[in-house]
MARKE-575780 format. One record per residue (C-alpha): x negated, z, y negated; residue number from 0; residue in three letters; chain. Coordinates in Angstrom, 2 decimals, padded with zeros to 5 digits. Layout:
REM residues N
         X         Z         Y    nr   rest   kette
         X         Z         Y   NUM    ALA       A
...
//
This chain:
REM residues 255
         X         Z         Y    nr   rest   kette
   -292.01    097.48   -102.68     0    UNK       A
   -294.24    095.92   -105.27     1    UNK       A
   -294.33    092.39   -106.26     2    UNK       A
   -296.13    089.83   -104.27     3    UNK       A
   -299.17    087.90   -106.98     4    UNK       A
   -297.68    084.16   -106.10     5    UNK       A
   -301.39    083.19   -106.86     6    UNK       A
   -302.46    084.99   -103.39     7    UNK       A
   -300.80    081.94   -101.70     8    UNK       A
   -302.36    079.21   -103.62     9    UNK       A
   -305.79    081.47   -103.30    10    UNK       A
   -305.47    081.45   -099.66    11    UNK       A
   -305.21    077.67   -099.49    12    UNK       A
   -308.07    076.52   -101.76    13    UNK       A
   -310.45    078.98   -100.39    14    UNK       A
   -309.46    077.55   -096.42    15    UNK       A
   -310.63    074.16   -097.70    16    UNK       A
   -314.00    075.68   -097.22    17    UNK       A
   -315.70    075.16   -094.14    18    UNK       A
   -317.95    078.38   -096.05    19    UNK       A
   -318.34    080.45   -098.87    20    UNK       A
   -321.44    082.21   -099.83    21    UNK       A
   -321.13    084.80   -102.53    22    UNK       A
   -325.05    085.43   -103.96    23    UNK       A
   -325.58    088.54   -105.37    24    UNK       A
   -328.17    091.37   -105.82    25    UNK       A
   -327.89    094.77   -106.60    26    UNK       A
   -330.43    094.86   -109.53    27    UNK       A
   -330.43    092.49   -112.33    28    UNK       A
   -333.37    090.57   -113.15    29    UNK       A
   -334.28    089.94   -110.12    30    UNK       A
   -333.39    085.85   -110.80    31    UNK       A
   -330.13    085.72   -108.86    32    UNK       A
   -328.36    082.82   -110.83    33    UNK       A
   -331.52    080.54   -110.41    34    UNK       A
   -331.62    081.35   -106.72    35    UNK       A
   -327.56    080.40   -106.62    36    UNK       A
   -328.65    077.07   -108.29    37    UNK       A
   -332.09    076.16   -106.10    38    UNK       A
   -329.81    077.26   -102.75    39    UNK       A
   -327.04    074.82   -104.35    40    UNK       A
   -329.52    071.68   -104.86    41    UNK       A
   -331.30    072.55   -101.38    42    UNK       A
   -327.33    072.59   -100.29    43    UNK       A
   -325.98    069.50   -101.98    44    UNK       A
   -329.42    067.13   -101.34    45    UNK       A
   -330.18    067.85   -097.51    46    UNK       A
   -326.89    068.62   -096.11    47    UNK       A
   -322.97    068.87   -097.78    48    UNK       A
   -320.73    068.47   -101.14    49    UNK       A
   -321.12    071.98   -102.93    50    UNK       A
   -318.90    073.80   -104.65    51    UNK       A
   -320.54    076.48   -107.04    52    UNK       A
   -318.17    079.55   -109.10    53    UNK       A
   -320.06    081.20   -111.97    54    UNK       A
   -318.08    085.12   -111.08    55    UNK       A
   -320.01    086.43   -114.07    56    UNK       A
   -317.16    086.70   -115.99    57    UNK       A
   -318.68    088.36   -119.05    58    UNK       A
   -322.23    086.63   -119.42    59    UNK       A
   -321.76    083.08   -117.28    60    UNK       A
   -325.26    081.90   -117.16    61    UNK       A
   -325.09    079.21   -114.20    62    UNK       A
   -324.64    076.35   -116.32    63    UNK       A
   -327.77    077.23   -118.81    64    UNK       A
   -330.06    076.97   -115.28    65    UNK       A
   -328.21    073.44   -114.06    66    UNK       A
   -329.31    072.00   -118.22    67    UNK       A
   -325.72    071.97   -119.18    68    UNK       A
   -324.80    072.65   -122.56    69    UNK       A
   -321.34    074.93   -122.65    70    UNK       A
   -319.35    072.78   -125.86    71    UNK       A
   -320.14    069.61   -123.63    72    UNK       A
   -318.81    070.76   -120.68    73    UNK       A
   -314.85    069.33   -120.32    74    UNK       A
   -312.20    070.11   -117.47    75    UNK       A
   -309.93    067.56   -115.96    76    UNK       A
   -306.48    068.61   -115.10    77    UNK       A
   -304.82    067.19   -112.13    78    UNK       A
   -302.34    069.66   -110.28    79    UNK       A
   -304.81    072.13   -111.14    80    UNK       A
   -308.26    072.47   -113.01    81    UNK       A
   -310.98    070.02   -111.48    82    UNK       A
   -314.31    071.90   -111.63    83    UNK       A
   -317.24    070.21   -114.24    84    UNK       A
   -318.70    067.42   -111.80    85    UNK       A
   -322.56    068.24   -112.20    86    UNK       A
   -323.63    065.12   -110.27    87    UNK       A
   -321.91    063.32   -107.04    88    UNK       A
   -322.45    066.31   -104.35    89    UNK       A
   -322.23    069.13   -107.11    90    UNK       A
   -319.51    070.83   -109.16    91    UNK       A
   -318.86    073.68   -111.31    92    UNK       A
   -316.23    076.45   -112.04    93    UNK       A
   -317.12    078.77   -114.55    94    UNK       A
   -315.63    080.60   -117.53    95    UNK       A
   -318.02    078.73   -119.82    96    UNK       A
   -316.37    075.53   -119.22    97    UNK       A
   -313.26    077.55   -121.56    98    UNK       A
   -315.04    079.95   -123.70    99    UNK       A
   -318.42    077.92   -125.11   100    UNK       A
   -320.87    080.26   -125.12   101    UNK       A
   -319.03    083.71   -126.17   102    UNK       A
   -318.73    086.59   -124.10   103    UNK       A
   -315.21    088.11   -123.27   104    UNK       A
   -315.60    091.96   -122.57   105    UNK       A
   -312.96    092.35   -119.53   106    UNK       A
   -312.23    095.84   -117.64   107    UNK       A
   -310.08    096.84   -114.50   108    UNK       A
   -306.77    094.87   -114.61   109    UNK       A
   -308.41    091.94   -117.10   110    UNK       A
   -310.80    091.59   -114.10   111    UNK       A
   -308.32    090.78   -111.09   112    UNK       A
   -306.12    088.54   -113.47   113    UNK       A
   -309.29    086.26   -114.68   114    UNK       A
   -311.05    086.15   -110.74   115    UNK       A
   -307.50    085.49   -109.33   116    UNK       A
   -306.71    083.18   -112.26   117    UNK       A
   -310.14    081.34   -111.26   118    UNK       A
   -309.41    080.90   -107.64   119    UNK       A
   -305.88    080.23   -107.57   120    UNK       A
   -305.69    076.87   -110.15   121    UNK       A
   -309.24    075.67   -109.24   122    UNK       A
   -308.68    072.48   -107.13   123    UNK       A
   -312.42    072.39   -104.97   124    UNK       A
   -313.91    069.32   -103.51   125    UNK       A
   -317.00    070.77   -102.01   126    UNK       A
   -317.28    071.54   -098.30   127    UNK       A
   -319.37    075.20   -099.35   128    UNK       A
   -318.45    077.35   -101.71   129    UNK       A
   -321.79    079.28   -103.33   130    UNK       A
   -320.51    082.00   -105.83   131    UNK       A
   -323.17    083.56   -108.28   132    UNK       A
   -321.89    087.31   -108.70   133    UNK       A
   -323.17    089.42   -111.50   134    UNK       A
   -325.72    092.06   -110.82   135    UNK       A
   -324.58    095.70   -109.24   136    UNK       A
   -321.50    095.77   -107.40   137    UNK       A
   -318.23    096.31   -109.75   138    UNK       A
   -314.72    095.39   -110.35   139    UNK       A
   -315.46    091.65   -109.80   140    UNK       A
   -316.98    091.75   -106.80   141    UNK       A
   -314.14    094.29   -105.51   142    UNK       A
   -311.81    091.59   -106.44   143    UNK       A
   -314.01    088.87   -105.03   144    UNK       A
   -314.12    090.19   -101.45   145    UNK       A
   -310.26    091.18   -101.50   146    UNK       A
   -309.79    087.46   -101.76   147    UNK       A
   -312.13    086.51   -099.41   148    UNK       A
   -310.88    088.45   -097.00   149    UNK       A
   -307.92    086.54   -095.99   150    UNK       A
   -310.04    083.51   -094.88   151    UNK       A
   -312.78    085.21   -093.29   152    UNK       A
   -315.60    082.57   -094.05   153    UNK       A
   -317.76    084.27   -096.64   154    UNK       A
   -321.44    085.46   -095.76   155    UNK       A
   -323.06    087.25   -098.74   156    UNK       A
   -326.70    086.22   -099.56   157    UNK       A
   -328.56    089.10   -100.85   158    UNK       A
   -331.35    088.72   -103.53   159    UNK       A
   -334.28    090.30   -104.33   160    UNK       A
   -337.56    090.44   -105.42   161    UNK       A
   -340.56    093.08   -103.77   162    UNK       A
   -340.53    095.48   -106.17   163    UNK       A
   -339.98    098.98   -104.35   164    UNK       A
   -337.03    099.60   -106.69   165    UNK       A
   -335.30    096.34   -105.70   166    UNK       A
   -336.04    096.31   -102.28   167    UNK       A
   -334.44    100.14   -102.38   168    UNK       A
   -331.23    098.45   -104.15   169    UNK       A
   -330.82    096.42   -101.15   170    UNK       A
   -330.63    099.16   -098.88   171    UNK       A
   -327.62    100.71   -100.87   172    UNK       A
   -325.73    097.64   -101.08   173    UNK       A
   -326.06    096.83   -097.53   174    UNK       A
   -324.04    100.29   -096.84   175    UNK       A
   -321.48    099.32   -099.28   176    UNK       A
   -320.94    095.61   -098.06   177    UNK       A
   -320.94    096.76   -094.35   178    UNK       A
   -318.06    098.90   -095.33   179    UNK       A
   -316.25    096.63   -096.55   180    UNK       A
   -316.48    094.51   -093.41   181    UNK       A
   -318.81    091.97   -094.81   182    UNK       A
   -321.33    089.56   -093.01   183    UNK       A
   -324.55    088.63   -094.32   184    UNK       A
   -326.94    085.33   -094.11   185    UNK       A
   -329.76    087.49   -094.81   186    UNK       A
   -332.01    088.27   -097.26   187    UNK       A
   -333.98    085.91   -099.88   188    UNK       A
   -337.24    086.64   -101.86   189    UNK       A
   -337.66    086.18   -105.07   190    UNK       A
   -340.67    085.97   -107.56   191    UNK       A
   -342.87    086.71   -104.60   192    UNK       A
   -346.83    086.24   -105.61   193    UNK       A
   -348.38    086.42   -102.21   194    UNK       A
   -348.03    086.82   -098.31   195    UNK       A
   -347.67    091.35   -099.22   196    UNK       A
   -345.10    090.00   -101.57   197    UNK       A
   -343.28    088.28   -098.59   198    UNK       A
   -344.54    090.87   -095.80   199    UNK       A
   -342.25    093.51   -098.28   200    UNK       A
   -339.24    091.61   -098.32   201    UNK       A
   -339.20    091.05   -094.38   202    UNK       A
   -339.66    094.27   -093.42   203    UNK       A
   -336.83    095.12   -095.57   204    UNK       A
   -334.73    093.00   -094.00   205    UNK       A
   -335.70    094.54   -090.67   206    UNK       A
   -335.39    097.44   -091.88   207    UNK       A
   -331.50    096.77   -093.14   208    UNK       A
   -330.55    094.72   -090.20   209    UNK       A
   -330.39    091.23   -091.54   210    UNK       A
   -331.68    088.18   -091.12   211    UNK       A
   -335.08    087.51   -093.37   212    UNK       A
   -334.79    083.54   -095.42   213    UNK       A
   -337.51    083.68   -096.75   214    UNK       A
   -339.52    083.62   -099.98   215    UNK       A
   -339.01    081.84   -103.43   216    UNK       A
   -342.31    081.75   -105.00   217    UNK       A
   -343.22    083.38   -108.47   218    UNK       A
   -342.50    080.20   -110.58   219    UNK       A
   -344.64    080.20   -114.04   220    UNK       A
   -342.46    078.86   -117.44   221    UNK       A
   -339.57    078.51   -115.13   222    UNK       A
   -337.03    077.78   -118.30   223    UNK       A
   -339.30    074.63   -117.99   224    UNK       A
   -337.47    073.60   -114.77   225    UNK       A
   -334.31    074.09   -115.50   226    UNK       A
   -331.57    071.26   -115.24   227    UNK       A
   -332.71    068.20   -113.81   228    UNK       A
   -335.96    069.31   -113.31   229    UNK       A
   -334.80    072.27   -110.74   230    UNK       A
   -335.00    069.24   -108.20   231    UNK       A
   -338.89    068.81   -108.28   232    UNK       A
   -339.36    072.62   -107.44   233    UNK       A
   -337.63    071.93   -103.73   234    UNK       A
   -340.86    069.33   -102.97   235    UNK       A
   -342.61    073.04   -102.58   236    UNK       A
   -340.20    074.76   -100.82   237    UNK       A
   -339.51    072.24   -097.83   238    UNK       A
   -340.21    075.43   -095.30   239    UNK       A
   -337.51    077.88   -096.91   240    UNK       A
   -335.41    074.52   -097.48   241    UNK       A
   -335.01    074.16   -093.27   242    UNK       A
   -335.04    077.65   -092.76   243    UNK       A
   -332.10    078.21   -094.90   244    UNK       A
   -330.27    075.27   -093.74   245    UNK       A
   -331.09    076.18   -090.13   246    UNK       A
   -329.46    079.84   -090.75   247    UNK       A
   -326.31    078.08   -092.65   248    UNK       A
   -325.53    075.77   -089.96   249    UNK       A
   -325.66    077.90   -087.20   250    UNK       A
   -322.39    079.40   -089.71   251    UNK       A
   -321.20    076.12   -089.28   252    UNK       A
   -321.21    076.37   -085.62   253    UNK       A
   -323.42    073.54   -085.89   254    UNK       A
//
């Protein structure tokens, strides 16, 4: 008999301090996953609960660029743990940046597991949802991602795209993959979408798939423009998807 990972244990605990978890991620890259992850987490943290957010893009983390945080200012607390970079009072952030500046560390197979378990095990949380911005495709990472998640049963993946036939295909693939490994969805979001086609294309997709339809981000010109503490002033215009989302999440809540 193999050797139990004591991290598994402390895993288990941290991740049942969520009342959710909501891995983001999307088949295709470019499709603007990791500024999706950080819109959903203002929309998340300003209308309704503390949030939580994990950059699982171990190689490139980009999540911290879109929140306006430069990686050699961002410092960890330790305390029993690591304490996550507090981006303001309802928002934190756990992400390989916060150790490696702005370098990339090429991982494979084995490097993988130890970094993601590494992550969740010594990470003390104080958000009530977890959002988790995945890299693009489905690989090693998210394999590990969804082993761990497993064992609390309170993830719901949020699947990203934008209408481009080639995208919306992507979806259909990953849907398959996710389904057999036993995961549930919130439903799909549009992203970059120029008109009501754009949006028509991304619904019937959903339909299509068999999850639920959020809604549409619109196609946001100079976006580098909003990022940081300008990503707020973008959720004035999105007040519709804002409620729509929320209404999905807390029905996840039980609320």
């Amino acid at each position: 008999m193999g050797v139990v990972d004591p991290r598994l244990a402390s895993i288990k605990k941290n991740l049942g301090g969520f009342k959710l978890i909501l891995p983001v991620m999307s088949p295709k890259g470019g499709v603007g996953k990791t500024f999706v992850t950080a819109l959903l987490a203002h929309i998340l943290s300003h209308m309704y609960t503390p949030v939580s957010l994990l950059d699982a893009d171990l190689t490139n983390p980009t999540l911290h660029i879109v929140l306006g945080l430069d990686a050699k200012n961002l410092k960890v607390s330790e305390d029993r743990g690591i304490k996550p970079f507090k981006v303001n009072e309802k928002l934190e952030l756990m992400s390989l940046a916060l150790f490696v500046d702005d370098y990339s560390i090429p991982l494979r197979g084995k490097d993988v597991e130890n970094v993601v378990r590494e992550l969740l095990a010594v990470t003390r949380w104080g958000g009530s949802v977890l959002l988790i911005d995945t890299p693009p495709g489905f690989s090693d990472t998210h394999l590990e991602l969804l082993k761990m998640l497993s064992a609390v049963n309170r993830a719901f993946i949020i699947l990203v795209t934008t209408p481009s036939s080639v995208a919306l295909r992507s979806i259909g693939r990953i849907v398959k993959i996710l389904a057999l490994e036993s995961m549930k969805f919130v439903g799909v979001l549009g992203n970059m979408c120029t008109d009501f086609d754009d949006e028509l294309k991304v619904e019937v997709a959903a339909r299509k798939y068999g999850i639920a339809y959020l809604g549409c981000v619109p196609f946001i010109d100079e976006i580098e423009a909003y990022f940081g503490s300008n990503l707020v002033s973008i959720l004035k215009g999105l007040e519709p998807l804002s409620i729509t989302m929320l209404k999905h999440i807390e029905k996840l809540f039980g609320g």
